[in-house]
C-alpha positions as YAML, in Angstrom:
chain: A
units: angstrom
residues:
- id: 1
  name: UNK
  ca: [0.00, 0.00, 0.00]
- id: 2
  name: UNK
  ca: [3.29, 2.60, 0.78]
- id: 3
  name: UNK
  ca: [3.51, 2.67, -3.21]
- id: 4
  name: UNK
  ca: [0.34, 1.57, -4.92]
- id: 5
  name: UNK
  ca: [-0.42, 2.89, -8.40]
- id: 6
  name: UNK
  ca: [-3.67, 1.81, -10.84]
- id: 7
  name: UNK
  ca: [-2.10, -0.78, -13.49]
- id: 8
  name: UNK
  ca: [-5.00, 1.21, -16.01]
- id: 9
  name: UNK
  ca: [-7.26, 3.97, -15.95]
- id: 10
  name: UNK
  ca: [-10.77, 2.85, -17.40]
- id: 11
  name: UNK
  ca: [-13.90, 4.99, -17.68]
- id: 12
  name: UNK
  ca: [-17.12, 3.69, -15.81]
- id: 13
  name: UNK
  ca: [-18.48, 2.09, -18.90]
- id: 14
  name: UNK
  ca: [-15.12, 0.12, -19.31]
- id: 15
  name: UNK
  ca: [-15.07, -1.19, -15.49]
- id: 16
  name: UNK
  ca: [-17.87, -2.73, -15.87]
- id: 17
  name: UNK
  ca: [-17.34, -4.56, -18.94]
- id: 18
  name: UNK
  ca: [-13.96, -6.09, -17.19]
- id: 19
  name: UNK
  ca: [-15.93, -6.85, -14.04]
- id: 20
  name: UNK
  ca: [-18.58, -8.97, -16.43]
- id: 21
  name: UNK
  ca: [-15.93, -10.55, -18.65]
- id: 22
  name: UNK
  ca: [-14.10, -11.44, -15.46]
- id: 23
  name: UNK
  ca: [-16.94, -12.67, -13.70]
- id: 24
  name: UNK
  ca: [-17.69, -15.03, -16.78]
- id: 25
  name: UNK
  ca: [-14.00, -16.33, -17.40]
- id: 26
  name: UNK
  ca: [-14.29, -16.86, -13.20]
- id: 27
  name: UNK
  ca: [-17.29, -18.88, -13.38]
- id: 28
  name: UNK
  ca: [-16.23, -20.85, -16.22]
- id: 29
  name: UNK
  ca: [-12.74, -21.68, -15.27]
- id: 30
  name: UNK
  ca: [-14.42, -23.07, -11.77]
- id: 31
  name: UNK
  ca: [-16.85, -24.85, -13.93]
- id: 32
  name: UNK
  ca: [-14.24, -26.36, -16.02]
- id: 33
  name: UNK
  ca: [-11.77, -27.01, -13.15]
- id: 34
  name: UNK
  ca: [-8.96, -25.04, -15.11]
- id: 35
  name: UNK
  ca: [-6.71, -23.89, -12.14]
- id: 36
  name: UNK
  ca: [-5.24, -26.32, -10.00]
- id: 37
  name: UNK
  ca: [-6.51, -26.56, -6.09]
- id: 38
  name: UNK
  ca: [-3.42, -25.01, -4.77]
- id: 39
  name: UNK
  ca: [-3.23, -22.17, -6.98]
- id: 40
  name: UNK
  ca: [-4.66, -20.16, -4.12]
- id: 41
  name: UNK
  ca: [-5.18, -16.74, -6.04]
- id: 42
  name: UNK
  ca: [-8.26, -15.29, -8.09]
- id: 43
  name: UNK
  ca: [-10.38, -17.70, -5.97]
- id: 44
  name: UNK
  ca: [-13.26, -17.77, -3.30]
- id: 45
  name: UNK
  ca: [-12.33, -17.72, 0.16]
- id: 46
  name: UNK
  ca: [-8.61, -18.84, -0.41]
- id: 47
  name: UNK
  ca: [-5.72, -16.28, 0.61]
- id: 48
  name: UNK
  ca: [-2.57, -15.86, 0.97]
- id: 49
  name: UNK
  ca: [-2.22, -17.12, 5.29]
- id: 50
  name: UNK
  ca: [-3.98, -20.90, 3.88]
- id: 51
  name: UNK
  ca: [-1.47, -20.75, 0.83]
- id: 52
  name: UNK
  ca: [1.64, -20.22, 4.00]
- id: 53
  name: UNK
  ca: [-0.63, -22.65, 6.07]
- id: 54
  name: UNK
  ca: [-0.44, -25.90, 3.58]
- id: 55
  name: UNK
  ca: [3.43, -24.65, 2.68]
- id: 56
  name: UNK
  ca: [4.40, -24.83, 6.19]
- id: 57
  name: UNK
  ca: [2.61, -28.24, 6.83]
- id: 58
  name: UNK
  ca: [4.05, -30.10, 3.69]
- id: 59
  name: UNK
  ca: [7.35, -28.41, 5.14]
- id: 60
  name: UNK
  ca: [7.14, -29.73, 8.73]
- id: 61
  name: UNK
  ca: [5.74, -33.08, 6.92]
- id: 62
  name: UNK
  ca: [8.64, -33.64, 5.01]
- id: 63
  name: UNK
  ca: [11.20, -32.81, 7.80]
- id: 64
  name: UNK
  ca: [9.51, -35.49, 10.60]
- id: 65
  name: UNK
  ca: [9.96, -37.96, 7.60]
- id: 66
  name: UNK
  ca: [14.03, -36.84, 7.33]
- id: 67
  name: UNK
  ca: [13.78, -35.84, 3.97]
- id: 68
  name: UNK
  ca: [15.74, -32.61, 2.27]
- id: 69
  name: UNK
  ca: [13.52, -29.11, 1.93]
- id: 70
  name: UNK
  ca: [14.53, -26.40, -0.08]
- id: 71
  name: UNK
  ca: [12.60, -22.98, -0.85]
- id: 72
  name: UNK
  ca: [13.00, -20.47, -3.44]
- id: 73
  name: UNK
  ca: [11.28, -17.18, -2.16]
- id: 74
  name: UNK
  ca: [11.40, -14.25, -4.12]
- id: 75
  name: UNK
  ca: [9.99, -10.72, -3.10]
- id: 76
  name: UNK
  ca: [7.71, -9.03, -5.83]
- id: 77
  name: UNK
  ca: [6.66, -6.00, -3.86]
- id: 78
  name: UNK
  ca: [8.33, -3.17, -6.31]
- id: 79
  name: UNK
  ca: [7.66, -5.41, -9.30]
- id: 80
  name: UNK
  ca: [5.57, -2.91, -11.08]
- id: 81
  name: UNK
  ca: [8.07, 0.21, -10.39]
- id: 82
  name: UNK
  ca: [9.82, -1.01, -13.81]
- id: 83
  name: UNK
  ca: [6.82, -1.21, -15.68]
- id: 84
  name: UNK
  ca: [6.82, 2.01, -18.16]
- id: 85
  name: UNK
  ca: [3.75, 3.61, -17.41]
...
């Protein structure tokens, strides 16, 4: 939120075309069981704590069973500063 810009400005008209079109691609790709069940975002009552939550317990899972964990965490916070606006 300390450096949040609009990806687009739309008129009215335009928002609510996007919010119709993505309320029908929504639907559909629940529908058709298109994303996978841990991709956790554009999705009904998942977020990002439950997406940490099932990380950490396949973690701790692997570790009581001695076997090796790795993570590759990468920090997108200024990833649209680069973006020529």
């Amino acid at each position: 939120m300390s450096n949040y810009r609009q990806v687009s400005l739309l008129p009215s008209f335009d928002r609510i075309l996007e919010k119709v079109i993505f309320t029908r691609l929504y639907q559909h790709s629940m529908e058709s069981s298109i994303l996978p069940k841990h991709q956790h975002s554009f999705r009904l009552n998942s977020w990002t704590e439950k997406a940490v939550f099932i990380q950490l317990k396949e973690i701790s899972g692997a570790l009581n069973k001695i076997i090796i964990v790795g993570g590759l965490f990468c920090d997108l916070k200024k990833a649209f500063d680069c973006v020529d606006h």
